[in-house]
PyMOL commands that place a pseudoatom at each C-alpha (Angstrom):
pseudoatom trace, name=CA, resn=UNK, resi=1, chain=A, elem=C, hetatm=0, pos=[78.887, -89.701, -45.966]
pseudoatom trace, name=CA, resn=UNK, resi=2, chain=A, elem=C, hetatm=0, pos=[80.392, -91.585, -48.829]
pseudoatom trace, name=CA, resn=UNK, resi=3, chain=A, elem=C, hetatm=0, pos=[80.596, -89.774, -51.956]
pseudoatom trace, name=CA, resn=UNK, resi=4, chain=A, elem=C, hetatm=0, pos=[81.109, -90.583, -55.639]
pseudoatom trace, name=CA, resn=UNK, resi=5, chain=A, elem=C, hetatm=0, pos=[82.222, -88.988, -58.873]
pseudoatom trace, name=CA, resn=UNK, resi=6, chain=A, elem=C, hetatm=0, pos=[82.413, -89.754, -62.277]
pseudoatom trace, name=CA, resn=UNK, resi=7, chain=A, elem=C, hetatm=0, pos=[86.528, -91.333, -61.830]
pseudoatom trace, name=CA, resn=UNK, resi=8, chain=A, elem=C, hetatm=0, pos=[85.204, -93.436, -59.327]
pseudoatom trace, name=CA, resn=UNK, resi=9, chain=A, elem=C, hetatm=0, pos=[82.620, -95.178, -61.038]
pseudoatom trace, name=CA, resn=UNK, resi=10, chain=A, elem=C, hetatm=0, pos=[84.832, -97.500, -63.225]
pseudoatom trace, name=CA, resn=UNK, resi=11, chain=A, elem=C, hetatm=0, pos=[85.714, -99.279, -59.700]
pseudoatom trace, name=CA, resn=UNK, resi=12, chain=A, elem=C, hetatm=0, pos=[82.963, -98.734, -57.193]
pseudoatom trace, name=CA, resn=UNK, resi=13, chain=A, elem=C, hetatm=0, pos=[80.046, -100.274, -58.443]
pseudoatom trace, name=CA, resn=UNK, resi=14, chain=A, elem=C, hetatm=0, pos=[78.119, -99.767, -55.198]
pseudoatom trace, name=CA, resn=UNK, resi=15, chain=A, elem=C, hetatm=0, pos=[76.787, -96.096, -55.390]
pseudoatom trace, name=CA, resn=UNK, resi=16, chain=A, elem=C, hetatm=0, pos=[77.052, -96.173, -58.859]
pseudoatom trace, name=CA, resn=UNK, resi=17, chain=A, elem=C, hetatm=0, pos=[75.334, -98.901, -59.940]
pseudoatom trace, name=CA, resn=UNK, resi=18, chain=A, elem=C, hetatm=0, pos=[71.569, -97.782, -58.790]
pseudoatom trace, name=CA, resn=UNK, resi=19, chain=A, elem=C, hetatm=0, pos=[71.390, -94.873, -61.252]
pseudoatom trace, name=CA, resn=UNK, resi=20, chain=A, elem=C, hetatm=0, pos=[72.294, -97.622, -64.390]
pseudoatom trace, name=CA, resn=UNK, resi=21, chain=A, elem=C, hetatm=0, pos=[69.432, -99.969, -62.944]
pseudoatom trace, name=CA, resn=UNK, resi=22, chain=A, elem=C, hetatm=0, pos=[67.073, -97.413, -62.757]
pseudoatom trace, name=CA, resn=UNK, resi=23, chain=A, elem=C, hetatm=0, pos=[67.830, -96.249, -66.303]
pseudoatom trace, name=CA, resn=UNK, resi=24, chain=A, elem=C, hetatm=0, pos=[67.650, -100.092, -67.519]
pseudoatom trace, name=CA, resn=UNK, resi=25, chain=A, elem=C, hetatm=0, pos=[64.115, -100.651, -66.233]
pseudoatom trace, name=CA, resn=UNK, resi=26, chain=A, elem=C, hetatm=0, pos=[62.864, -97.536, -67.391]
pseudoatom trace, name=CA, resn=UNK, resi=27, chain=A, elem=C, hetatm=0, pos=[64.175, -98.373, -70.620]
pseudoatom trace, name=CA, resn=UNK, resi=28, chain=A, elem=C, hetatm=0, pos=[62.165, -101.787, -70.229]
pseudoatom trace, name=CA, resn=UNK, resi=29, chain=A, elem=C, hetatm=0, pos=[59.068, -100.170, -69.499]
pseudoatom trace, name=CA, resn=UNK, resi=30, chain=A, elem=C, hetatm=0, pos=[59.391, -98.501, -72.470]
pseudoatom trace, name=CA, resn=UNK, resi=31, chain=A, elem=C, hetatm=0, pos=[59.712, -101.328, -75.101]
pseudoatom trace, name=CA, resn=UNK, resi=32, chain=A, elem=C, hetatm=0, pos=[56.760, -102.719, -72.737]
pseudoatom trace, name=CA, resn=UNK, resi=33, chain=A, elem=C, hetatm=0, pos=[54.492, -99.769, -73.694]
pseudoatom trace, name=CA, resn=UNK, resi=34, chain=A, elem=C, hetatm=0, pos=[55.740, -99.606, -77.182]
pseudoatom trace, name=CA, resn=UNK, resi=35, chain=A, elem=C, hetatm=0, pos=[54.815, -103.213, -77.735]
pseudoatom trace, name=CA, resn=UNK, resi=36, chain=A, elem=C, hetatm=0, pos=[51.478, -102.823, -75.837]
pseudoatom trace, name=CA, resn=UNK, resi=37, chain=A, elem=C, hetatm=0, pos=[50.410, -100.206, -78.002]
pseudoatom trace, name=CA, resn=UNK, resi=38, chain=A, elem=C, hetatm=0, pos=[51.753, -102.113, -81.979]
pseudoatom trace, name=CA, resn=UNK, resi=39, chain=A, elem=C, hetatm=0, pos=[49.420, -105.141, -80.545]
pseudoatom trace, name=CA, resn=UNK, resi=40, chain=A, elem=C, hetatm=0, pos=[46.534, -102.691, -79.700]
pseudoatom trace, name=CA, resn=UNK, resi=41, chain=A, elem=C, hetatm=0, pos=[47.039, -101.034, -83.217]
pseudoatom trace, name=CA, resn=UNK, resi=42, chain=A, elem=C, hetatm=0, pos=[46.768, -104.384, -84.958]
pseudoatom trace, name=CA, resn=UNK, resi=43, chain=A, elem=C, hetatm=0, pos=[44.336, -105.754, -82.974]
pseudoatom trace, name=CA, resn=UNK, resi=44, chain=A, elem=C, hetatm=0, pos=[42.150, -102.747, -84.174]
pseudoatom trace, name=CA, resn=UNK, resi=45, chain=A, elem=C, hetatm=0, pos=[43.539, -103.202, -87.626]
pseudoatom trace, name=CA, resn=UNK, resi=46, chain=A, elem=C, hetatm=0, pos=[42.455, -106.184, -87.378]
pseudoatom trace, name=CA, resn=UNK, resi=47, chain=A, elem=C, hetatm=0, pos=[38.797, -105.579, -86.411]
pseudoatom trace, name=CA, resn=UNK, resi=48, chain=A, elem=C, hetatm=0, pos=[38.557, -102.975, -88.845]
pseudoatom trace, name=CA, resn=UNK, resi=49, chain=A, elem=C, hetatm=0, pos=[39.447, -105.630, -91.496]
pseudoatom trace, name=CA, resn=UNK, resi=50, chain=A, elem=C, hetatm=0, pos=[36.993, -108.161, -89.909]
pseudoatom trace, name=CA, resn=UNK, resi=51, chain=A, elem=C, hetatm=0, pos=[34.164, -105.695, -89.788]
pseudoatom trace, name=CA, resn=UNK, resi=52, chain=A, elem=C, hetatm=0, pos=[34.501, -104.452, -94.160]
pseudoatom trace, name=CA, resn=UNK, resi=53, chain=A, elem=C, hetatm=0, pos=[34.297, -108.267, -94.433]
pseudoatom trace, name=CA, resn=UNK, resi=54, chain=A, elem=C, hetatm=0, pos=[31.295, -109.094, -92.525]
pseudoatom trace, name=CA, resn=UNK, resi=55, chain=A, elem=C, hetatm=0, pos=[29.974, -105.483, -94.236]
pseudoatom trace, name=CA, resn=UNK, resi=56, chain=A, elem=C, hetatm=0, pos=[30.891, -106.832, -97.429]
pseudoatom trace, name=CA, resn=UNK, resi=57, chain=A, elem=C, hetatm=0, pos=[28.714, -110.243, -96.651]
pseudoatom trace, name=CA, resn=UNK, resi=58, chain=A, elem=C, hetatm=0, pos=[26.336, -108.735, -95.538]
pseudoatom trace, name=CA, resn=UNK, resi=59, chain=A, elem=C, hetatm=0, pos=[25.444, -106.246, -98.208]
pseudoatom trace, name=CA, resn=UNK, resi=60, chain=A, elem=C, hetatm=0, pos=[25.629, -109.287, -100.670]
pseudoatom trace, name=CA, resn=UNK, resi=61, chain=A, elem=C, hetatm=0, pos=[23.677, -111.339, -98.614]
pseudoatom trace, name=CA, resn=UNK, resi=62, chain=A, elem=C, hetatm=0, pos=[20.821, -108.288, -98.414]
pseudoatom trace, name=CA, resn=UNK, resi=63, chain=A, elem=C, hetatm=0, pos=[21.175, -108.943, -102.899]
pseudoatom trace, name=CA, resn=UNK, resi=64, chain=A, elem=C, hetatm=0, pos=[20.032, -112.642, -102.543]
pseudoatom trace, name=CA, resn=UNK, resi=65, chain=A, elem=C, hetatm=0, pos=[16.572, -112.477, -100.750]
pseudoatom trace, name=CA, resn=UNK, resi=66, chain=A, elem=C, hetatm=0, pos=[13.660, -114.879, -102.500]
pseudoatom trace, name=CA, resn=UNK, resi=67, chain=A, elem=C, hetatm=0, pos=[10.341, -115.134, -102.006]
pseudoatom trace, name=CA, resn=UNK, resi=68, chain=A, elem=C, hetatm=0, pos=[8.027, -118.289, -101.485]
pseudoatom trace, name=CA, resn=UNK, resi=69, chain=A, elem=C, hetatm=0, pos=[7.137, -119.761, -104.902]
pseudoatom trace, name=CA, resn=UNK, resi=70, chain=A, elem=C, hetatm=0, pos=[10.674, -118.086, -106.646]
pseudoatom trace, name=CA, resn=UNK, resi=71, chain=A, elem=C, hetatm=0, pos=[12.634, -120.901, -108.663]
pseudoatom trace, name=CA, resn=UNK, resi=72, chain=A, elem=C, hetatm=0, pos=[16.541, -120.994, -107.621]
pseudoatom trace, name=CA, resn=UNK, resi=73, chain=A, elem=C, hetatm=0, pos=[19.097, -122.557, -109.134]
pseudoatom trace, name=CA, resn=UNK, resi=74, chain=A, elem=C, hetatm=0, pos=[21.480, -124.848, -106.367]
pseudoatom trace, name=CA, resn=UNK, resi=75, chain=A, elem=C, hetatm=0, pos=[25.279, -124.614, -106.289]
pseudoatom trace, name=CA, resn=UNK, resi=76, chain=A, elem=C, hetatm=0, pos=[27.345, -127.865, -106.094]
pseudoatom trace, name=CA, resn=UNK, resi=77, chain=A, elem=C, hetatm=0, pos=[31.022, -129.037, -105.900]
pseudoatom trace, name=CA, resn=UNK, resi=78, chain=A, elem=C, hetatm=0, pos=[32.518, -131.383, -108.792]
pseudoatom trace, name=CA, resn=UNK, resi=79, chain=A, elem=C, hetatm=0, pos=[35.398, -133.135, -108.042]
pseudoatom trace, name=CA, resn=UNK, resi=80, chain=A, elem=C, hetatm=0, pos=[38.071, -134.864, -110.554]
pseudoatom trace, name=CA, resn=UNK, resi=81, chain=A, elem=C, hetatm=0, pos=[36.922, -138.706, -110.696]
pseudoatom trace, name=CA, resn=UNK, resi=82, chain=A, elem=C, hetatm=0, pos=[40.800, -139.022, -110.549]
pseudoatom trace, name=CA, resn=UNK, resi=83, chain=A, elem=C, hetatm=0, pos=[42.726, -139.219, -107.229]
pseudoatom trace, name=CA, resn=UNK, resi=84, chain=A, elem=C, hetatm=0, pos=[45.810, -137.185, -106.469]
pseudoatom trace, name=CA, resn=UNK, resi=85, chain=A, elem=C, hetatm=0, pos=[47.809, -137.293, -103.424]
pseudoatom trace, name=CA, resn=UNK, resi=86, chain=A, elem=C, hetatm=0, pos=[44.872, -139.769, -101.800]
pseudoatom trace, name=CA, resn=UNK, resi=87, chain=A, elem=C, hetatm=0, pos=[42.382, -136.379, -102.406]
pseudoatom trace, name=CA, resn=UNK, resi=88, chain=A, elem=C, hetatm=0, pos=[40.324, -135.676, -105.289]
pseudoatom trace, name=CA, resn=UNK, resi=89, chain=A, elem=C, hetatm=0, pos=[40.633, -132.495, -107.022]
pseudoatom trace, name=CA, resn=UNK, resi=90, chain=A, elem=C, hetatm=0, pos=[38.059, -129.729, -106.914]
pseudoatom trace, name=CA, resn=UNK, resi=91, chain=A, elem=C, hetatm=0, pos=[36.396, -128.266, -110.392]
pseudoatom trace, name=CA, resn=UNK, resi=92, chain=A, elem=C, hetatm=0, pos=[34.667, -124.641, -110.217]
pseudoatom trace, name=CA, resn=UNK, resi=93, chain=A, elem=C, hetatm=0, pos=[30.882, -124.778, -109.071]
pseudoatom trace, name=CA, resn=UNK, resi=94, chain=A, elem=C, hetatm=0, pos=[27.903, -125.729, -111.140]
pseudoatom trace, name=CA, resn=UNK, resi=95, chain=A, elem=C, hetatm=0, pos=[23.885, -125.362, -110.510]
pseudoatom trace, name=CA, resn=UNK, resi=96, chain=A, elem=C, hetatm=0, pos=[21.676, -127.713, -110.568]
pseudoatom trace, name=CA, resn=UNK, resi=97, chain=A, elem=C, hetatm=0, pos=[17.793, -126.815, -111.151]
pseudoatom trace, name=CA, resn=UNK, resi=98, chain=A, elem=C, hetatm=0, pos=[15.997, -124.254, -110.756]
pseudoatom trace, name=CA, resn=UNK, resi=99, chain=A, elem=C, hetatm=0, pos=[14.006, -125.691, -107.418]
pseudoatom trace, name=CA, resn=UNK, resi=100, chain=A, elem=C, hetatm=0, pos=[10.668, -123.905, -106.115]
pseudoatom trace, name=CA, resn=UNK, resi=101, chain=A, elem=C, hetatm=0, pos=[11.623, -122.020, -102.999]
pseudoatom trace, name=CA, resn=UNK, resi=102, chain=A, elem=C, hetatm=0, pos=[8.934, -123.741, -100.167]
pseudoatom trace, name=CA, resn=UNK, resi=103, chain=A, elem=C, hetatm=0, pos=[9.822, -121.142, -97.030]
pseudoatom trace, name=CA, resn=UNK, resi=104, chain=A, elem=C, hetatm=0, pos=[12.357, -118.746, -95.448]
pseudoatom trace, name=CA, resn=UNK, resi=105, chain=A, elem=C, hetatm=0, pos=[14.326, -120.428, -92.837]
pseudoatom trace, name=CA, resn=UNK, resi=106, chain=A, elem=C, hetatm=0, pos=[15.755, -117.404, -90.725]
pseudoatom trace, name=CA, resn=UNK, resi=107, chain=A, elem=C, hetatm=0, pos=[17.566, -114.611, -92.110]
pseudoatom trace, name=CA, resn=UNK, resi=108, chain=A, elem=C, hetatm=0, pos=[19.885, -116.431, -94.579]
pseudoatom trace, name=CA, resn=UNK, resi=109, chain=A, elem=C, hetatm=0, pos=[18.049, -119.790, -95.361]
pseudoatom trace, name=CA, resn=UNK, resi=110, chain=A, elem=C, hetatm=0, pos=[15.795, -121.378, -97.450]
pseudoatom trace, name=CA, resn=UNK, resi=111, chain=A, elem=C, hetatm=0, pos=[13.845, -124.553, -98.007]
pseudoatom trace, name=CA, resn=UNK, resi=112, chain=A, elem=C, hetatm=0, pos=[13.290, -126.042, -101.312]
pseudoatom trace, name=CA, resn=UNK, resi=113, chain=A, elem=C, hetatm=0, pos=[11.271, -128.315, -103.196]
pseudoatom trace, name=CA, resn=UNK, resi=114, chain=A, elem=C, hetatm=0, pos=[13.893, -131.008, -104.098]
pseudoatom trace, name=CA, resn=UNK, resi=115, chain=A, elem=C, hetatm=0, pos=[12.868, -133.758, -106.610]
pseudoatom trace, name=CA, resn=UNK, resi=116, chain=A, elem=C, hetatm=0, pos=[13.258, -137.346, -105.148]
pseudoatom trace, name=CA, resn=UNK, resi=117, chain=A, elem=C, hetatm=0, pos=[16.067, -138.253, -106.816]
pseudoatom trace, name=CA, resn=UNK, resi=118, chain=A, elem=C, hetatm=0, pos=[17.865, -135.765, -104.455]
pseudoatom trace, name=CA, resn=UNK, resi=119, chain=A, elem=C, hetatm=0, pos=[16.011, -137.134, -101.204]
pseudoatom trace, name=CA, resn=UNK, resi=120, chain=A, elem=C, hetatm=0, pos=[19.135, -137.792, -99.402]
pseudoatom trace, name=CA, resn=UNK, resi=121, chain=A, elem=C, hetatm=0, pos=[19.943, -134.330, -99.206]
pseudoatom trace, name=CA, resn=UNK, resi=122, chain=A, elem=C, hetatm=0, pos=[18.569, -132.163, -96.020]
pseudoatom trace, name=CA, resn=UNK, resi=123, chain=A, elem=C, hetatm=0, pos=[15.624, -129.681, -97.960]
pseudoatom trace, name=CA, resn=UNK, resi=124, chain=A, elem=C, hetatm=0, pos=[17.311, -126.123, -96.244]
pseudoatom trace, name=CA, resn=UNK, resi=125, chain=A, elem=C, hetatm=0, pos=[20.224, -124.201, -98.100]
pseudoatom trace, name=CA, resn=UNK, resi=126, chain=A, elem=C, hetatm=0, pos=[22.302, -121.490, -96.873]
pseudoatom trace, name=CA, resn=UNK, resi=127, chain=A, elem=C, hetatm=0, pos=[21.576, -118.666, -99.159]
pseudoatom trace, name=CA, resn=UNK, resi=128, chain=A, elem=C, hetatm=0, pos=[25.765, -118.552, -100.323]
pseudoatom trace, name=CA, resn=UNK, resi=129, chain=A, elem=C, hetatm=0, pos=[24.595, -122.129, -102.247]
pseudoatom trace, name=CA, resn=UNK, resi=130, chain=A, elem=C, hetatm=0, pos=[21.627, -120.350, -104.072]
pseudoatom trace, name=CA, resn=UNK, resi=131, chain=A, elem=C, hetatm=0, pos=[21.322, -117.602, -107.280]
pseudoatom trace, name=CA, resn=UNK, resi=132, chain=A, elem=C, hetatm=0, pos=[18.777, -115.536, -108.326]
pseudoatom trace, name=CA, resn=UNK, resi=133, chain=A, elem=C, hetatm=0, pos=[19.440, -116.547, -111.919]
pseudoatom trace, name=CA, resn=UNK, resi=134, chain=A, elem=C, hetatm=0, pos=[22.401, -118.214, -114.101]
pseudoatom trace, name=CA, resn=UNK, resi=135, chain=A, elem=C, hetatm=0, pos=[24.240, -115.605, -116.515]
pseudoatom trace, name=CA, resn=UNK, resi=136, chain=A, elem=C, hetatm=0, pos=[26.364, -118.818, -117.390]
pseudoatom trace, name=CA, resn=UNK, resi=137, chain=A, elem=C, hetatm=0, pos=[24.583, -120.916, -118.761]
pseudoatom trace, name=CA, resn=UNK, resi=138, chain=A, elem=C, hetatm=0, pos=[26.998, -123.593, -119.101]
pseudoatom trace, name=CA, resn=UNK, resi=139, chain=A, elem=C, hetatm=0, pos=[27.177, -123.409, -115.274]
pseudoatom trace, name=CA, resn=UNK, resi=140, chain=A, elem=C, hetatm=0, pos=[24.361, -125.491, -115.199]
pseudoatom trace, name=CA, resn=UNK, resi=141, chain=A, elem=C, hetatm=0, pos=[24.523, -129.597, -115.304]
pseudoatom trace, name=CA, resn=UNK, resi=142, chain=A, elem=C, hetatm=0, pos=[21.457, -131.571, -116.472]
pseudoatom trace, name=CA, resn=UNK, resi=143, chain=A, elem=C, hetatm=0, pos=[20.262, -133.212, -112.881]
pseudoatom trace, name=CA, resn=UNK, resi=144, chain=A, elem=C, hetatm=0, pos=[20.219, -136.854, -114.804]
pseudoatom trace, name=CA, resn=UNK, resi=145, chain=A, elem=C, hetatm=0, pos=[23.827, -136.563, -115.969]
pseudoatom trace, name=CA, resn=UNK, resi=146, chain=A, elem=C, hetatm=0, pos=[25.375, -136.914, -112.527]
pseudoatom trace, name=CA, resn=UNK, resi=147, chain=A, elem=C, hetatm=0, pos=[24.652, -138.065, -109.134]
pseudoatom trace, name=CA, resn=UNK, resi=148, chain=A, elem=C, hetatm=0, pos=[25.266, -135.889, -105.946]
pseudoatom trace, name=CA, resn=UNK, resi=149, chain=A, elem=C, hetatm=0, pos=[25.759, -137.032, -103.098]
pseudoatom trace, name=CA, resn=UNK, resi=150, chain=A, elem=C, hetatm=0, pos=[24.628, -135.179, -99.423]
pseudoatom trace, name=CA, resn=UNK, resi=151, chain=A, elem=C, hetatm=0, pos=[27.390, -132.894, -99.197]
pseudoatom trace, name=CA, resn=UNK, resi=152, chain=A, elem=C, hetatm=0, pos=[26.273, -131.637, -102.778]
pseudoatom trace, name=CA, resn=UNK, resi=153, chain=A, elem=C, hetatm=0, pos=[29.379, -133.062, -104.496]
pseudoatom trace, name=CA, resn=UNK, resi=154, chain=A, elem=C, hetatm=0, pos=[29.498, -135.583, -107.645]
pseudoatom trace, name=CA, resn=UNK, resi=155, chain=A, elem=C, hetatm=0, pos=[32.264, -136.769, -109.617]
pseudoatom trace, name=CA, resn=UNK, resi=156, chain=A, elem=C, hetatm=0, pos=[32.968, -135.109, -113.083]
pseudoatom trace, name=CA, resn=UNK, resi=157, chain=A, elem=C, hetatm=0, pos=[34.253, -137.793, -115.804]
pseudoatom trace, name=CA, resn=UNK, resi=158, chain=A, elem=C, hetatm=0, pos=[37.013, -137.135, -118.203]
pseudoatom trace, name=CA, resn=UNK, resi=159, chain=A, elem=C, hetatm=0, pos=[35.570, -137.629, -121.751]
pseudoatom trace, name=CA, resn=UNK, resi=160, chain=A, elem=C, hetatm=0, pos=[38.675, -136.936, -123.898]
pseudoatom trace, name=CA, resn=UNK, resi=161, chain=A, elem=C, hetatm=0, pos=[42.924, -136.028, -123.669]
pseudoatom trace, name=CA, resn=UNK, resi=162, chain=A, elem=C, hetatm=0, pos=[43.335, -132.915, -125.786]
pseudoatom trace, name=CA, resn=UNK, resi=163, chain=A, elem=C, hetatm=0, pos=[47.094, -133.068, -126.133]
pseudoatom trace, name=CA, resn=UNK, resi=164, chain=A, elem=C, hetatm=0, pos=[50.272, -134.594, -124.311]
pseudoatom trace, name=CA, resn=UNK, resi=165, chain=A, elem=C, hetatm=0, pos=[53.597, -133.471, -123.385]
pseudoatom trace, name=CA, resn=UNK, resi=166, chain=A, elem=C, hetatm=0, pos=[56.601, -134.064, -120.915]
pseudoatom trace, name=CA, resn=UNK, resi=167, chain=A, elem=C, hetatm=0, pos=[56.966, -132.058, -118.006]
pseudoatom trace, name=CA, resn=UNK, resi=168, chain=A, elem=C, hetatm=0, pos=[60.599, -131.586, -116.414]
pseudoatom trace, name=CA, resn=UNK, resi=169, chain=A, elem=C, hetatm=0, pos=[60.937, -131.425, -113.014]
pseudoatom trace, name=CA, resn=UNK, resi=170, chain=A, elem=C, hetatm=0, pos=[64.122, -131.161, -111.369]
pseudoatom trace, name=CA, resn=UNK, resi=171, chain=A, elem=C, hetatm=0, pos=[65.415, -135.217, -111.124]
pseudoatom trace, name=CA, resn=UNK, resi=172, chain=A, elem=C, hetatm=0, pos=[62.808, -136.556, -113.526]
pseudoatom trace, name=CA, resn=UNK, resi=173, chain=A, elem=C, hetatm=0, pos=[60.338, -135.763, -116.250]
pseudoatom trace, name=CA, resn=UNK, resi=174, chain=A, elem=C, hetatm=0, pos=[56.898, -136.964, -116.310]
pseudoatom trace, name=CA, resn=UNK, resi=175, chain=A, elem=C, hetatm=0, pos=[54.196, -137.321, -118.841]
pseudoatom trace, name=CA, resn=UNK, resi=176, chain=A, elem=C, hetatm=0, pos=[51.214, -135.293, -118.529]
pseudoatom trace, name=CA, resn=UNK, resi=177, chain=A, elem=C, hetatm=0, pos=[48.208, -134.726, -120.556]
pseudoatom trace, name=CA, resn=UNK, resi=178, chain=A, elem=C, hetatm=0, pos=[45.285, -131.769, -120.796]
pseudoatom trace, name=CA, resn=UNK, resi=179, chain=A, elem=C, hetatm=0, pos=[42.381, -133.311, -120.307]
pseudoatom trace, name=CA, resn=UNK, resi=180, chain=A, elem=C, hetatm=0, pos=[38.834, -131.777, -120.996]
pseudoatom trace, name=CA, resn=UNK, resi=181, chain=A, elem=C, hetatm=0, pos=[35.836, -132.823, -118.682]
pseudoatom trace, name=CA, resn=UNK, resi=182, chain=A, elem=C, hetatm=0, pos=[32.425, -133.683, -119.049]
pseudoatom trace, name=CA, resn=UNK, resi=183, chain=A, elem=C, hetatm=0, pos=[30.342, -130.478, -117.935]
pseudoatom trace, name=CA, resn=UNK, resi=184, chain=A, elem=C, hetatm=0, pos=[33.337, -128.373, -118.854]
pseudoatom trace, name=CA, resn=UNK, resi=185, chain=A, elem=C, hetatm=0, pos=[33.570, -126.171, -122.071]
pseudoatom trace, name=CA, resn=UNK, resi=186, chain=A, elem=C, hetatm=0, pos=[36.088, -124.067, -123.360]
pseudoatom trace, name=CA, resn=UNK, resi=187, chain=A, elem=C, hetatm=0, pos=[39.046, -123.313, -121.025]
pseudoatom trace, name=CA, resn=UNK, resi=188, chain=A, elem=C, hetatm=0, pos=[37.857, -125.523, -117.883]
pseudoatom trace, name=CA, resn=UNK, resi=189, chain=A, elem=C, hetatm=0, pos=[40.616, -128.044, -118.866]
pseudoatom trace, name=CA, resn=UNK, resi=190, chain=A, elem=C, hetatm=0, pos=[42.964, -129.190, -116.302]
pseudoatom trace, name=CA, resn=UNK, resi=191, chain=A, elem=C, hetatm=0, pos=[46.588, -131.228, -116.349]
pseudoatom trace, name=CA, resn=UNK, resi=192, chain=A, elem=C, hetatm=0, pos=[46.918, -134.792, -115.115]
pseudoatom trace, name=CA, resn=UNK, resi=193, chain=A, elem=C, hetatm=0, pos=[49.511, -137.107, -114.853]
pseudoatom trace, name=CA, resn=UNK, resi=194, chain=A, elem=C, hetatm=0, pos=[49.428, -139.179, -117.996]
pseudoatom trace, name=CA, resn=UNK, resi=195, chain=A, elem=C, hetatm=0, pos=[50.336, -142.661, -116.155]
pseudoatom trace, name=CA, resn=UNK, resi=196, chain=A, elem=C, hetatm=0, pos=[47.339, -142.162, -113.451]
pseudoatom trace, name=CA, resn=UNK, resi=197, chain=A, elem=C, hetatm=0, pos=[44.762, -141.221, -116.435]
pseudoatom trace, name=CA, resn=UNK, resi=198, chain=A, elem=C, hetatm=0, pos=[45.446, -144.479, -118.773]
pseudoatom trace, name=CA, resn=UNK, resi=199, chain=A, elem=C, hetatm=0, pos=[45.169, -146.957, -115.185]
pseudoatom trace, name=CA, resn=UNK, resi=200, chain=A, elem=C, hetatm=0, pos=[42.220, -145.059, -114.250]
pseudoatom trace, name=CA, resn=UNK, resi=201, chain=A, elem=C, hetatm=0, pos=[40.580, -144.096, -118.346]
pseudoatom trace, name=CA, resn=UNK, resi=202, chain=A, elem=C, hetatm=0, pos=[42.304, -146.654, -120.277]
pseudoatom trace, name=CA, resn=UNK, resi=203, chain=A, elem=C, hetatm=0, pos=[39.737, -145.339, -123.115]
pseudoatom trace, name=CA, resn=UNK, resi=204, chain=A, elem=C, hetatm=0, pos=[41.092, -141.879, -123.363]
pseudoatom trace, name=CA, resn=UNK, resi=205, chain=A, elem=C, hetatm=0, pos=[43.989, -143.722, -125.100]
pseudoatom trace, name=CA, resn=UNK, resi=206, chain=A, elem=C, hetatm=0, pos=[42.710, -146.139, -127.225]
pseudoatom trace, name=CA, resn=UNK, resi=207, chain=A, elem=C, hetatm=0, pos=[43.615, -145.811, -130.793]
for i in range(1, 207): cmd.bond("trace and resi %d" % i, "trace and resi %d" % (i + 1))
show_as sticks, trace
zoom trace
């Protein structure tokens, strides 16, 4: 029988070295169980997150119910007529109509009664793109004014600069001007580079 002590481990790793491998994979099981039980905890968290979400949806989608015959307004997208990094920036929503509600489509869907002037556009509406009612009512653009297209976009014009300055950035400085836009009033302004607004609004500048 070979036996083994405590001096004899520093040189005979034979006997001695099962006890340290046992010790190192217990050890690894249990980081493995630890770990298995943070992703379990955030995968819950997770859910429980996901769930006060779709709760949240929900009860506002319960709000926006219509009847056949109601008269809803229609959300749509403006975008900046000017184009920045090859994309066109987006303005907050606006409403067009109201439009006569023709039938439920589902739970969350309606159809409406769209004039022909918007005949390109598909009839049914998710009920997010719909209100009950307008408490802005500079949310709402006069249909004739603009032109949407299918995805409910249009184009919002600039229709004057309200002031100029330089902007320094960390090589260069750049011009920039606060321009106000069409449907906009009051603080809807936004910031624009000054050389892209007089190739694309040469007007904005005139004299």
């Amino acid at each position: 029988m070979v036996m083994c002590d405590g001096r004899d481990r520093r040189h005979q790793g034979g006997c001695c070295q099962a006890p340290m491998v046992a010790v190192s994979h217990h050890s690894q099981c249990r980081l493995v169980a630890v770990a298995a039980v943070r992703r379990r905890r955030n995968r819950c968290a997770g859910d429980r997150k996901k769930s006060r979400q779709k709760s949240y949806v929900d009860r506002r989608r319960s709000d926006l119910e219509f009847e056949v015959g109601d008269r809803v307004p229609l959300k749509i997208s403006p975008w900046k007529g000017v184009i920045r990094f090859r994309k066109r920036g987006k303005l907050g929503p606006r409403f067009i109509g109201p439009f006569m509600v023709l039938a439920r489509v589902g739970k969350v869907a309606y159809r409406l009664e769209l004039p022909e002037v918007l005949g390109q556009i598909h009839d049914t509406f998710h009920v997010s793109q719909l209100r009950k009612c307008l408490t802005d009512e500079m949310a709402h653009v006069p249909l004739d004014d603009i032109q949407v297209d299918e995805s409910l976009n249009y184009i919002e014009r600039p229709v004057a600069v309200l002031e100029q300055k330089v902007k320094k950035l960390r090589n260069k400085e750049i011009g920039i001007v606060k321009v106000q836009w069409q449907h906009r009033k009051g603080s809807e302004w936004t910031w624009e580079p000054e050389a892209e607004m007089r190739e694309r609004y040469p007007d904005l500048f005139s004299e």
